[in-house]
C-alpha positions in Angstrom: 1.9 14.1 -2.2 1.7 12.8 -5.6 4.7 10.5 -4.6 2.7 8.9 -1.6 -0.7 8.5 -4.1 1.6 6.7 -6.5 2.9 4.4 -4.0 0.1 3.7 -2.4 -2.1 3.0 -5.8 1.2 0.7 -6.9 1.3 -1.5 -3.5 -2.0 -2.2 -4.1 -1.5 -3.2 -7.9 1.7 -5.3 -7.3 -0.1 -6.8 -4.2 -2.7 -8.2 -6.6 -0.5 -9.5 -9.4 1.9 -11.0 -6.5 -0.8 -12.6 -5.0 -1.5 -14.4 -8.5 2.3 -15.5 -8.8 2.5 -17.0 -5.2 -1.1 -18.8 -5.8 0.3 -20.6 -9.1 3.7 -21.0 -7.1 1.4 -23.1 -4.3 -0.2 -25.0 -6.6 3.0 -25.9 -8.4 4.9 -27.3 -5.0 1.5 -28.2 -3.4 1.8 -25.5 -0.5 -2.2 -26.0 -0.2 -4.1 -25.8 3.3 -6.2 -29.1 3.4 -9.6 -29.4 5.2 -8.7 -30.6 9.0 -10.7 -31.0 12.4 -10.1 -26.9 12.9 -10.6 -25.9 9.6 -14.2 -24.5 8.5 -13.3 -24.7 4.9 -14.1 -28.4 2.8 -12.0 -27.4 -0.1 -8.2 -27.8 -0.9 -6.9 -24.3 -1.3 -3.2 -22.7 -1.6 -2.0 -21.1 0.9 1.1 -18.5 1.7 -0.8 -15.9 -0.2 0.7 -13.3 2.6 4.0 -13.6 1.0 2.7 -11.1 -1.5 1.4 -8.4 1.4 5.2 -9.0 3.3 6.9 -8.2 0.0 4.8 -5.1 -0.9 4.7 -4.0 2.5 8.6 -4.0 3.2 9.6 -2.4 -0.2 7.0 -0.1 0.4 7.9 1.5 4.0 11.6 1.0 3.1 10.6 3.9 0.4 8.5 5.6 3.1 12.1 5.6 5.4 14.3 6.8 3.2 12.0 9.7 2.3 11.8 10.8 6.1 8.3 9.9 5.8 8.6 7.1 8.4 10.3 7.4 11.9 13.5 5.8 12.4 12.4 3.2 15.2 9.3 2.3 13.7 11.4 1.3 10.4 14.1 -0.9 12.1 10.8 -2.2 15.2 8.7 -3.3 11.5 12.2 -5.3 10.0 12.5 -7.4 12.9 9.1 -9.4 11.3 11.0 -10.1 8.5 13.1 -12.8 11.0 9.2 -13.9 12.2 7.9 -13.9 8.1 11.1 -16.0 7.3 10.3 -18.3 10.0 6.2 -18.7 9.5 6.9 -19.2 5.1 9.2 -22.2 6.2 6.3 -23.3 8.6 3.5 -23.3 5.6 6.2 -25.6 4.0 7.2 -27.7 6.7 5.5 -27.7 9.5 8.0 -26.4 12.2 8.2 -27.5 16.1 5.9 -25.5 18.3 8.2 -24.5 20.9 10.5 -23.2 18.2 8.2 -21.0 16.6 7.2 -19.5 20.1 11.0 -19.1 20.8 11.2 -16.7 17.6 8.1 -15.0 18.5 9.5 -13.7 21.8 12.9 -12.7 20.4 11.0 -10.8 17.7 8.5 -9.3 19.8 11.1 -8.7 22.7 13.9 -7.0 19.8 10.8 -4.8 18.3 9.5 -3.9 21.7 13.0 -2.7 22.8 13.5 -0.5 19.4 10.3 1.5 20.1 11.2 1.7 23.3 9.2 0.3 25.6 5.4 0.7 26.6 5.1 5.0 27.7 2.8 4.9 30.9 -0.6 4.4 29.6 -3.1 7.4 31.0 -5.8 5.4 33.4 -7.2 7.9 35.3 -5.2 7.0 38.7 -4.9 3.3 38.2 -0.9 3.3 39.2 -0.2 -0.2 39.1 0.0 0.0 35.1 2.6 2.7 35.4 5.6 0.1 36.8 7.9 -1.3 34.1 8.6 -4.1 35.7 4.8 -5.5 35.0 3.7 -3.7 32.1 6.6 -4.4 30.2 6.4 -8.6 30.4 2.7 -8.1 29.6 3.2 -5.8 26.7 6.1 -8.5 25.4 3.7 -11.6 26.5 0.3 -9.4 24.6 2.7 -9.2 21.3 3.1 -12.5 21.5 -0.7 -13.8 21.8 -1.3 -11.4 19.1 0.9 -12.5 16.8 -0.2 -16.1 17.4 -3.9 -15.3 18.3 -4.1 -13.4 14.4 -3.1 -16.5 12.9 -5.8 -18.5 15.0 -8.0 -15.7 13.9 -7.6 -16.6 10.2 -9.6 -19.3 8.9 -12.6 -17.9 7.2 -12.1 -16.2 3.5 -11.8 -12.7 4.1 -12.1 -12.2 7.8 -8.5 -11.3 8.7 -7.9 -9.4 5.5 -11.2 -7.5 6.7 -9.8 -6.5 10.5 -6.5 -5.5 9.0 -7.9 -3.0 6.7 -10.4 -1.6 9.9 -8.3 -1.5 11.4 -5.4 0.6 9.8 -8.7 2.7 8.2 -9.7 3.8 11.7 -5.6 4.2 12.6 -5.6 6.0 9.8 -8.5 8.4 10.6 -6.6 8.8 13.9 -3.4 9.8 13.3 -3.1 10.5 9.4 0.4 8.4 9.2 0.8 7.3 5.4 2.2 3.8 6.0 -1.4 3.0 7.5 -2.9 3.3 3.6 0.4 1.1 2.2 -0.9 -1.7 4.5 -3.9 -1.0 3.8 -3.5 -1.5 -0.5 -0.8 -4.5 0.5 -3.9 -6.0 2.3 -6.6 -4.9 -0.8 -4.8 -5.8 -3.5 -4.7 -9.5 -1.8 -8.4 -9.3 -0.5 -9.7 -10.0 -4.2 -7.9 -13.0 -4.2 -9.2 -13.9 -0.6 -12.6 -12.8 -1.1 -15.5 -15.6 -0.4 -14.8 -17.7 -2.3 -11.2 -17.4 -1.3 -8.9 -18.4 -4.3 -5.8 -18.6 -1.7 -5.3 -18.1 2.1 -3.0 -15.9 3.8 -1.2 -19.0 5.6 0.8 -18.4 8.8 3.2 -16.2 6.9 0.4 -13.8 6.0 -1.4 -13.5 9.4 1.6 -13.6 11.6 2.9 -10.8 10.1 -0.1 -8.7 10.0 -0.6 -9.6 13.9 2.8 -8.2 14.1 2.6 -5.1 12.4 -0.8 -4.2 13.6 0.5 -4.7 17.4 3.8 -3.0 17.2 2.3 0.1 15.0 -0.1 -0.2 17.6 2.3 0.4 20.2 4.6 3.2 18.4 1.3 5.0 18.6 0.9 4.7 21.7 3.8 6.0 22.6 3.9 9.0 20.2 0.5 9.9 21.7 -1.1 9.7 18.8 -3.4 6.7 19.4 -4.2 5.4 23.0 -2.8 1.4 23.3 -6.7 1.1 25.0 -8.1 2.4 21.8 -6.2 -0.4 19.8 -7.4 -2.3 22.2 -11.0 -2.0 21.0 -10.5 -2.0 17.4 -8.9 -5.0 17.6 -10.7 -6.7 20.1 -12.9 -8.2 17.7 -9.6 -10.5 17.1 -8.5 -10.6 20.3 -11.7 -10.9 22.9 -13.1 -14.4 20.3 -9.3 -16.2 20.7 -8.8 -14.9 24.6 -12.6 -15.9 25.3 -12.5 -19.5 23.3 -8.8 -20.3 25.0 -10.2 -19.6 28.7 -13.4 -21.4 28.4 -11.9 -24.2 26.4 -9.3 -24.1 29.5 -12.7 -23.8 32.0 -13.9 -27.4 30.3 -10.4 -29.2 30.9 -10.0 -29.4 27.1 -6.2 -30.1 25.7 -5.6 -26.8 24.8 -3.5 -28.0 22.0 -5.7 -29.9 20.0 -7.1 -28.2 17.2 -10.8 -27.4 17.5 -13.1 -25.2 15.9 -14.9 -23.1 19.0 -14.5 -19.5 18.2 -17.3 -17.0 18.1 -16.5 -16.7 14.3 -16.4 -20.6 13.2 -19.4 -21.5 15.4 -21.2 -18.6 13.4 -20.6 -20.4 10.1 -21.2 -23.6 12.0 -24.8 -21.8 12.5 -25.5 -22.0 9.0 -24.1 -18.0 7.6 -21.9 -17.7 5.2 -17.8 -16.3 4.8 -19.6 -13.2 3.2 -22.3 -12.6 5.8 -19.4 -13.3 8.6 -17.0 -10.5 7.1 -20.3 -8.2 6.4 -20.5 -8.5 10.5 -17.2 -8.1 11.3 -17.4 -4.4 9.4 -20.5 -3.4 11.2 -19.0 -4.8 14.2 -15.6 -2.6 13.9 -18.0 0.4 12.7 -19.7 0.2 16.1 -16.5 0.2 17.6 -14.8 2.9 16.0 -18.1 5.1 17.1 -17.1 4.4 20.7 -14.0 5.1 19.9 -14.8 8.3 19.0 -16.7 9.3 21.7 -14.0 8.1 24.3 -11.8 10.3 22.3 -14.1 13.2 22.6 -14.9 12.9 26.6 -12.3 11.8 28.4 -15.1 10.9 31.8 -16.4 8.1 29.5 -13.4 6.6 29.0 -13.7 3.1 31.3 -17.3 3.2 30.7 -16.8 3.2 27.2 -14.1 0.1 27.0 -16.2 -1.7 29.1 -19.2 -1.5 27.1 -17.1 -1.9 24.2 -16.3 -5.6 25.9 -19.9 -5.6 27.1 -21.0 -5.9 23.3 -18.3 -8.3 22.2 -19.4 -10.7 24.9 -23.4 -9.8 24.0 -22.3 -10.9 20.4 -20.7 -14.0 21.6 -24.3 -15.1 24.0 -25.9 -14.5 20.7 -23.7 -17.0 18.3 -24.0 -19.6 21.6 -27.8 -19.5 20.9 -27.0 -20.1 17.0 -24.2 -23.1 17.9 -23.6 -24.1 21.3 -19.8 -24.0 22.8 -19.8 -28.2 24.3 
């Protein structure tokens, strides 16, 4: 135990100081995010700040392997992001093509997926269909995917997707009492002081790819290791995931190029309202509070189960009626 406290209080320490280095390294070779027609920040600020989470992180749960603290094919599922952090540093460099980036997303997801295993039939009281391979398989590959890319979307306020990482491997946490959720979660805090309104560095697309990754595929091993339900990491994510799913269809509903950058999601048309980074991130905690009580409860009666993910999307989409009064979608 007093090897795992050590750790955990060192990951966040080094996290911080790292995060220092790489912000005087961006400056230095101007690796700075500049104010665009998506962005909500006005300010020049470096980026690639998640370079000091990726190196914490994979020094850390290389130490949790090696002491039989983590499984085998969560270890080898977790280095197959270090091909995808490679990848998303060079594209906070250079900016890389699309279509090649997506390409390395799939053969990442797709090489972690197959490590853990596959998807184990999720339990849905009856509802077969999701119990075939052959379609919840693509899904899971194709949901990996959008959440790796959908994170990154995800990350343009100071703070926010620092915030849902550490909810959400807090409430993991809770649930299943596996240590490598509190490395992430120091990797993540030690950064969040730099990231904190007003941020000092952003995470860039090397920082929020990878936490997309690792949150979806620890999200999966849980899954599988019935530990955590894949439906209940549905819901704590889903503050992430229901803003970029919901902004991508109706953007798609108004024949918009959905290519072109744009700044639509529930989150940015919040600030767009007038709040500020800090009120948006003191939301997004209340928010993933709420949800981790329904959580709970589905966890405790399994009859509320469907009622309780649909109300859990019920108040997600209440939220987003709410920020359409504040700042129309046009």
């Amino acid at each position: 135990m007093s090897f795992l406290v050590i750790l955990i209080v060192l990951a966040g320490l080094l996290s911080f100081f790292l995060t220092g280095i790489v912000r005087k390294w961006a400056i230095k070779y101007n690796v700075i995010s500049h104010p665009s027609s998506r962005s909500i920040n006005n300010t020049k600020t470096p980026q690639g700040g998640g370079l000091a989470i990726i190196i914490v992180w994979y020094l850390g749960i290389l130490l949790l392997f090696l002491k039989g603290i983590v499984a085998a094919d969560l270890f080898y599922a977790l280095l197959c992001g270090l091909v995808l952090a490679v990848v998303s540093l060079i594209d906070d460099v250079v900016d890389l093509n699309p279509l090649l980036r997506l390409i390395i997303h799939f053969v990442v997801s797709i090489a972690a997926f197959y490590i853990l295993g596959g998807l184990r039939k999720p339990i849905t009281s009856g509802i077969d269909i999701l119990s075939t391979p052959f379609l919840t398989y693509p899904l899971a590959i194709i949901g990996m995917v959008w959440f790796i890319n959908l994170y990154n979307f995800m990350d343009g306020a100071d703070g926010f997707a620092s915030i849902e990482a550490i909810s959400v491997s807090l409430v993991l946490f809770i649930s299943t009492g596996s240590f490598e959720l509190l490395l992430l979660l120091a990797a993540v805090l030690g950064f969040l002081y730099w990231n904190w309104p007003k941020a000092k560095i952003f995470l860039g697309d090397v920082g929020s790819t990878q936490l997309g990754f690792i949150l979806v595929v620890l999200g999966i091993y849980y899954h599988n290791a019935l530990d955590f339900s894949i439906f209940n990491w549905l819901m704590i994510t889903a503050p992430f995931w229901f803003d970029a799913t919901l902004t991508l269809f109706r953007r798609w509903r108004n024949g918009e190029s959905l290519g072109q950058a744009h700044k639509k999601h529930i989150y940015q048309r919040y600030l767009q309202a007038g709040h500020t980074h800090l009120q948006l991130d003191m939301a997004l905690i209340v928010i993933n509070v709420v949800i981790f009580i329904l959580i709970l409860i589905y966890r405790k009666w399994d009859f509320t189960k469907i009622p309780i993910y649909l109300l859990c999307l019920v108040f997600l989409y209440w939220i987003n009626k709410k920020v359409d009064k504040m700042f129309p979608f046009v």
